[in-house]
C-alpha positions as CSV (number, residue, x, y, z in Angstrom):
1,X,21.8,-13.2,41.7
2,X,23.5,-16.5,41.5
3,X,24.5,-19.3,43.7
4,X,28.4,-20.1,43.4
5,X,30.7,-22.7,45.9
6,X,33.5,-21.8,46.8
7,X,36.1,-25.3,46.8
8,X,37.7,-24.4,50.1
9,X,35.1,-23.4,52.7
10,X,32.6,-25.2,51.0
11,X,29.7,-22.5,51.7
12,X,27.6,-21.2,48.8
13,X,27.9,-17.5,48.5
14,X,25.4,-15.5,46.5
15,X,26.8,-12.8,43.9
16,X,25.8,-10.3,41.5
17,X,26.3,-11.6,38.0
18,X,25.6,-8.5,35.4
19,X,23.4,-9.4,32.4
20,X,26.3,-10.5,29.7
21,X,26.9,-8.0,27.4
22,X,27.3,-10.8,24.4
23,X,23.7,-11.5,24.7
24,X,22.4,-8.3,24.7
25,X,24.1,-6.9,21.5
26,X,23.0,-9.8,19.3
27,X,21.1,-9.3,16.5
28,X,17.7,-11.7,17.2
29,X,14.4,-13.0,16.4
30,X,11.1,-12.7,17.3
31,X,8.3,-15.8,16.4
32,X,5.4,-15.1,18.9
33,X,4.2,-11.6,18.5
34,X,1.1,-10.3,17.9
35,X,0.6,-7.3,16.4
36,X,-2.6,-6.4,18.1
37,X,-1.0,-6.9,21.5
38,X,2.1,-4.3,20.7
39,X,-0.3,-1.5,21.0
40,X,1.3,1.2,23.5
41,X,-0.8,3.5,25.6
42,X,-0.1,6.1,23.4
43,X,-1.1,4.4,20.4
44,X,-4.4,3.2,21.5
45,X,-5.3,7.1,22.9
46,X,-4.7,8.0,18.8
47,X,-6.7,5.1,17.9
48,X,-9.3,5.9,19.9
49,X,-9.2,9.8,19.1
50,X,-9.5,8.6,15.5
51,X,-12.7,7.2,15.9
52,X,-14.1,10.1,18.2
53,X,-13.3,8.6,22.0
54,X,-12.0,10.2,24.7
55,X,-9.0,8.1,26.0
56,X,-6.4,8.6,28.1
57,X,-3.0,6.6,28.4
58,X,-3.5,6.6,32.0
59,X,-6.4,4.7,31.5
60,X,-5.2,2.2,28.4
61,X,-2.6,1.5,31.3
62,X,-5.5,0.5,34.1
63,X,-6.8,-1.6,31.5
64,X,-3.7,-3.9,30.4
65,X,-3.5,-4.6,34.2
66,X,-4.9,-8.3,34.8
67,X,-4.1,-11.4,37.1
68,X,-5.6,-14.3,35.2
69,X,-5.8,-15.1,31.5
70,X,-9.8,-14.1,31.4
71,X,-8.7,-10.4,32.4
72,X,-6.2,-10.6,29.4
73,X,-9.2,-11.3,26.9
74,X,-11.1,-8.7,28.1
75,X,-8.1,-6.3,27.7
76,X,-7.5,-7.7,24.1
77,X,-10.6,-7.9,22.9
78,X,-11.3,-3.9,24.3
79,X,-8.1,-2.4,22.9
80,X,-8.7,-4.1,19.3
81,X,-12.0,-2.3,19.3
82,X,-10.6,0.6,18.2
83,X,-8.6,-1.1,15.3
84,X,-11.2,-0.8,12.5
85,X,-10.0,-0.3,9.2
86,X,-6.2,-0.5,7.2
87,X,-5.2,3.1,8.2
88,X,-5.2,2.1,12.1
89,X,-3.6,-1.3,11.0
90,X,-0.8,0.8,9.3
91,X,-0.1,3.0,12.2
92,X,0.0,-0.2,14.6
93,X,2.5,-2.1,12.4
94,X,4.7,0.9,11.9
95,X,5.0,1.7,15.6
96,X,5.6,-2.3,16.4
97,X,8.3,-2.0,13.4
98,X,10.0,0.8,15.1
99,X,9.9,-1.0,18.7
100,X,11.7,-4.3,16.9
101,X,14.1,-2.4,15.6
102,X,14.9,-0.4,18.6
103,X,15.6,-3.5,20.5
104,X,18.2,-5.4,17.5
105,X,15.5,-7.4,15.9
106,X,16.4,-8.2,12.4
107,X,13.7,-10.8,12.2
108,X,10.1,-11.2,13.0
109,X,7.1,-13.6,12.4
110,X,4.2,-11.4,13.8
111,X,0.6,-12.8,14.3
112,X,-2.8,-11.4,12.6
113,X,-5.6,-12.0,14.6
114,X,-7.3,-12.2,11.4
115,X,-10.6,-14.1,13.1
116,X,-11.2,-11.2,15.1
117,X,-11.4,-9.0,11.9
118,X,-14.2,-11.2,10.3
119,X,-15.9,-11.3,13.8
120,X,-16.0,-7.4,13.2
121,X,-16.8,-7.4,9.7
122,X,-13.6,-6.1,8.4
123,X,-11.9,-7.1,5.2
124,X,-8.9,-8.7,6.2
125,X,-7.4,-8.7,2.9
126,X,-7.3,-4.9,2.6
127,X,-6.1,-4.4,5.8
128,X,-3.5,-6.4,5.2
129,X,-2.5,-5.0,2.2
130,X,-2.2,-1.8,4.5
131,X,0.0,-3.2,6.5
132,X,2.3,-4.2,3.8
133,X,2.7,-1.1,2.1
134,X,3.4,0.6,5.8
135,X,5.9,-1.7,6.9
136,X,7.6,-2.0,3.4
137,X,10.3,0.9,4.0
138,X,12.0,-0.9,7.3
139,X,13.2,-3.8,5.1
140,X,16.0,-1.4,4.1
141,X,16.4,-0.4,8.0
142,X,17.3,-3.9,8.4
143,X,13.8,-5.6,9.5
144,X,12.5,-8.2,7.6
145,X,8.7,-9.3,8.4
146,X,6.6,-12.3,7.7
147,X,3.0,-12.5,9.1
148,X,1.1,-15.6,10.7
149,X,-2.7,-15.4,10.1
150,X,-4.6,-16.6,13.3
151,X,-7.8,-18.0,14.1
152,X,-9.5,-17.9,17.6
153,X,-10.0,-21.0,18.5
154,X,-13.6,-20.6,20.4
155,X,-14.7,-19.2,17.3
156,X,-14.7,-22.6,15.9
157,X,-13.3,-24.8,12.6
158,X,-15.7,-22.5,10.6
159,X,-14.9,-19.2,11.2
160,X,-10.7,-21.0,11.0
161,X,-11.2,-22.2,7.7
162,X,-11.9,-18.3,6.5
163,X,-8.5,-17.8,7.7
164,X,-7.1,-20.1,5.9
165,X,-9.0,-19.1,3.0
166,X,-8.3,-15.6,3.8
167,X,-4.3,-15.9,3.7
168,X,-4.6,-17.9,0.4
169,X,-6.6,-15.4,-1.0
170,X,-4.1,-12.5,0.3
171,X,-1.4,-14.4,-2.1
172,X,1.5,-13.1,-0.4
173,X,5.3,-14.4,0.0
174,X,4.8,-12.4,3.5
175,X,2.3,-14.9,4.7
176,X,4.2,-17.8,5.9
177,X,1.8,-19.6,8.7
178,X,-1.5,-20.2,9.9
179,X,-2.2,-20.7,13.5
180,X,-4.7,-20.4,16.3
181,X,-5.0,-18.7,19.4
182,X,-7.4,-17.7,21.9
183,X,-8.8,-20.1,24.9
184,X,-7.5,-23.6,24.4
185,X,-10.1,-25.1,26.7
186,X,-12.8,-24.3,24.4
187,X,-13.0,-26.9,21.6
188,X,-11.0,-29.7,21.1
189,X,-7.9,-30.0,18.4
190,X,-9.8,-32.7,16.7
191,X,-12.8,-30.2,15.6
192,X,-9.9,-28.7,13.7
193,X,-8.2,-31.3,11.9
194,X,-9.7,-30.3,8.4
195,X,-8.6,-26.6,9.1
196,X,-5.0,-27.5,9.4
197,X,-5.0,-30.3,6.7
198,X,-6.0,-27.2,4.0
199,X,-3.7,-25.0,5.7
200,X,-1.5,-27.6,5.1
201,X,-2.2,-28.1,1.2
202,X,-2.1,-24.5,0.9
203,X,1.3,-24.7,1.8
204,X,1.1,-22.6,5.5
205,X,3.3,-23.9,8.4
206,X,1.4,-24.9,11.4
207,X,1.2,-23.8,14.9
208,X,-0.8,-23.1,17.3
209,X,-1.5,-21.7,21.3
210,X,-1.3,-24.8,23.4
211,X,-0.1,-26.0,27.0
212,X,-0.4,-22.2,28.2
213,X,-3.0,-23.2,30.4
214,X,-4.3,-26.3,29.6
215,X,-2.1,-29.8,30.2
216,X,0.1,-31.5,28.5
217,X,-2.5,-33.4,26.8
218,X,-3.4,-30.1,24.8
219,X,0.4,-30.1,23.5
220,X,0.2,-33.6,22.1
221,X,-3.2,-33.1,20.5
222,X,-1.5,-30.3,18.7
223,X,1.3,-32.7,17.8
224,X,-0.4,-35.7,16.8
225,X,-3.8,-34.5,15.4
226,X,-2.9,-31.2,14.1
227,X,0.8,-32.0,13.2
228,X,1.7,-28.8,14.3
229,X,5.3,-27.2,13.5
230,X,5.8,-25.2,16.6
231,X,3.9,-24.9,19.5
232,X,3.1,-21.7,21.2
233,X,4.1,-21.1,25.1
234,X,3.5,-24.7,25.9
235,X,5.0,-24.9,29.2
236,X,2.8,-27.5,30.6
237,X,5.4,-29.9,28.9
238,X,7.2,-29.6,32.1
239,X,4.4,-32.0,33.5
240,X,5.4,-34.7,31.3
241,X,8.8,-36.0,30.7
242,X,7.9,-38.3,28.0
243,X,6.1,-35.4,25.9
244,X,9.7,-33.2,26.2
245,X,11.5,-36.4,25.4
246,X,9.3,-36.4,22.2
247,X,9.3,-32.6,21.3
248,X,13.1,-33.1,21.9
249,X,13.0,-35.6,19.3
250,X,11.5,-34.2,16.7
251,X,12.5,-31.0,16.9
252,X,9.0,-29.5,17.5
253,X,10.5,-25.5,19.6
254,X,8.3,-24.0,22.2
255,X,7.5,-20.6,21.5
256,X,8.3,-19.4,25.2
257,X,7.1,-16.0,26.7
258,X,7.8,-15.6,30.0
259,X,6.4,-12.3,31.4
260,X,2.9,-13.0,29.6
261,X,3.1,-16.5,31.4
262,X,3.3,-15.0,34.6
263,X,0.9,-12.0,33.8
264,X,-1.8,-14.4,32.7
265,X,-1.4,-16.4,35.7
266,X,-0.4,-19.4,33.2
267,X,2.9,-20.1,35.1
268,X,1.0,-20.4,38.7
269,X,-1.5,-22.7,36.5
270,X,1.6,-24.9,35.3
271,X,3.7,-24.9,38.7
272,X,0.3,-25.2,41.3
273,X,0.8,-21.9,42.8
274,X,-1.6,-18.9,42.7
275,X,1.0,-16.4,43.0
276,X,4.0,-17.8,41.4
277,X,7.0,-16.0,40.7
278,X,9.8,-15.3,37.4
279,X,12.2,-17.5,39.1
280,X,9.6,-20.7,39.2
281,X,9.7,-20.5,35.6
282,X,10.1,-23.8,34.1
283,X,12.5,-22.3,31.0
284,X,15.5,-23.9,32.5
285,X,14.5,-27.0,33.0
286,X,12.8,-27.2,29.7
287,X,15.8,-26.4,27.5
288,X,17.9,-28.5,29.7
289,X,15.8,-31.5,28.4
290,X,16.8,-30.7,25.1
291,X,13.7,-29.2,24.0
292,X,14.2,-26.6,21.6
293,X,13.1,-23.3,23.2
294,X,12.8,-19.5,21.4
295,X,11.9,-16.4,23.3
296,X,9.4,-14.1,22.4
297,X,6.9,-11.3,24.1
298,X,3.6,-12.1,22.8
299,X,1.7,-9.0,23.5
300,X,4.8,-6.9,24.6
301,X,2.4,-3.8,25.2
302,X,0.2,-5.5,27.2
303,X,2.6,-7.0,29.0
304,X,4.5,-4.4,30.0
305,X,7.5,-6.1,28.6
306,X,10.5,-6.3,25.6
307,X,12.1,-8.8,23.9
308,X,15.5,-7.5,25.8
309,X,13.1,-7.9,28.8
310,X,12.8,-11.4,28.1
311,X,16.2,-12.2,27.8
312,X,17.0,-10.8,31.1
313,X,13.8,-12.9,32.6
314,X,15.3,-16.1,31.3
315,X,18.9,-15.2,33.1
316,X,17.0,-14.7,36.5
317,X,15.5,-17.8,35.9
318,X,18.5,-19.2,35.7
319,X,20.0,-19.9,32.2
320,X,23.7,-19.6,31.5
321,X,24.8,-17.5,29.4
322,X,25.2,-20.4,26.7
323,X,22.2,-21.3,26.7
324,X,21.0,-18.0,25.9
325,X,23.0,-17.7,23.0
326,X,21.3,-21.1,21.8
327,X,17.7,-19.6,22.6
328,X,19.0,-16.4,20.3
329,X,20.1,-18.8,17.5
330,X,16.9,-21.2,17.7
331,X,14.9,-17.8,16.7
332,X,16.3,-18.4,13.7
333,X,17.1,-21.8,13.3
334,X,13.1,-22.0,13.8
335,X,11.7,-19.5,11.5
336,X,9.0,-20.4,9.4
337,X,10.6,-17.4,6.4
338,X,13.7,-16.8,4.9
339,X,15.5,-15.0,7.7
340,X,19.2,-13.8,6.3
């Protein structure tokens, strides 16, 4: 619904204004995705069948139901259990493949939550590998991926650097960022400042999880100490008009995803409400600042949403139809890989 005036009577009447059309038939972009966090109900009842549990879809579903970002964890760190070798890696990536392309993504940086392997003893580099070979046939459907290897960051700088040694070791074109994830209250960026100056000489882009929950503060850590590239969610920059003036400068893009945001309870952390709503979203105001902004759906399965999903969130929170058309370009504009 949106709020027009009418010049003669001066009253503001409220119509329906239909999703345009222009936006939803554009080919896009996706830059925050993990893989791990695309897993449909169905998918995880195979998974789990695979490895002898019983599990139904109906209860995968009770499980990716959560109201703050602790209950999220939980759920991520359940479902993942049953990812334990390439072959389930392969059948994750080539069911996420087939959701991209159903919704026109031609493009797609998707994160490996490659500390979570080594935290379960798995060989990252063979999984991997798996996931190459799988994926390999929807480059001629028109899908081109490039992977982001990701540390957790309560794991610590140790277990990061074996990420980064990880990817370096994995030797692939396909690998084109390192980043971290996970609870950003846990350790400070400074305990990671080696981590990202090898990532760095390796020849990784940077990012990493920040202003999703904490403060601003956490965003210009991530800028100043890290020298991060992008900077994912980061809507606690709404707090701070100097740090979007700065982003805005420099061109450093939030990686924006609304529905998690509000699923997490991130976006009633960031606005001071416990029950905040899509429409509070600070996406407007952010982009309006001239901060570079692209969407994403960060764990669309868990989430319960879709990249088209998110487009339609940003136009109830209120950006014009321009503006979306600039978000849809910035997914590329951004992207870390060769994109067309």
């Amino acid at each position: 619904m949106r709020e027009s005036r009418n010049s003669h009577t001066e009253f503001l009447t409220v119509e329906a204004t239909p999703f345009p059309e222009r936006i939803a038939s554009l080919p896009k972009a996706e830059l925050h995705l993990h893989l791990e966090g695309s897993i449909r109900p169905a998918t995880a009842s195979a998974l789990a069948a695979r490895h002898g549990v019983k599990l139904t879809e109906e209860e995968v579903r009770r499980r990716y139901a959560y109201t703050n970002f602790a209950g999220f964890l939980d759920a991520f760190k359940w479902v993942t259990s049953f990812v334990r070798g390439p072959k389930d890696f392969a059948l994750i990536a080539v069911d996420l493949a087939e959701q991209l392309i159903e919704q026109k993504v031609v493009y797609a940086e998707v994160t490996l939550s490659v500390g979570v392997m080594f935290l379960r003893q798995q060989q990252p580099e063979a999984n991997f590998a798996a996931i190459l070979k799988a994926t390999e046939p929807f480059e001629k459907r028109g899908l081109r991926l490039n992977w982001i290897f990701d540390a957790v960051r309560q794991f610590g700088a140790g277990a990061a650097m074996r990420v980064v040694q990880a990817a370096r070791r994995c030797s692939s074109r396909r690998i084109v960022a390192f980043g971290i994830g996970g609870d950003e209250l846990s350790m400070a960026a400074g305990e990671f400042r080696g981590v990202y100056e090898r990532a760095a000489e390796y020849g990784f882009h940077r990012l990493i999880h920040a202003g999703e929950i904490g403060g601003p503060e956490k965003i210009r850590e991530a800028i100043e100490i890290l020298g991060v590239e992008r900077v994912g969610h980061g809507i606690a920059a709404i707090r701070d008009v100097g740090l979007m003036e700065t982003l805005a400068e420099r061109g450093i893009p939030l990686e924006i995803c609304p529905a998690s945001n509000l699923r997490t309870g991130a976006l009633g952390v960031q606005v001071g409400k416990s029950e905040a709503t899509m429409e509070e979203h600070p996406l407007a105001e952010i982009v309006r600042r001239g901060v570079a902004v692209t969407l994403s759906t960060d764990d669309p399965a868990m989430f319960h949403t879709s990249l088209e999903e998110e487009y339609r969130n940003a136009w109830r929170i209120g950006l014009t139809e321009e503006e979306m058309a600039g978000v849809v370009e910035n997914g590329f504009r951004y992207a870390f890989g060769e994109v067309r």
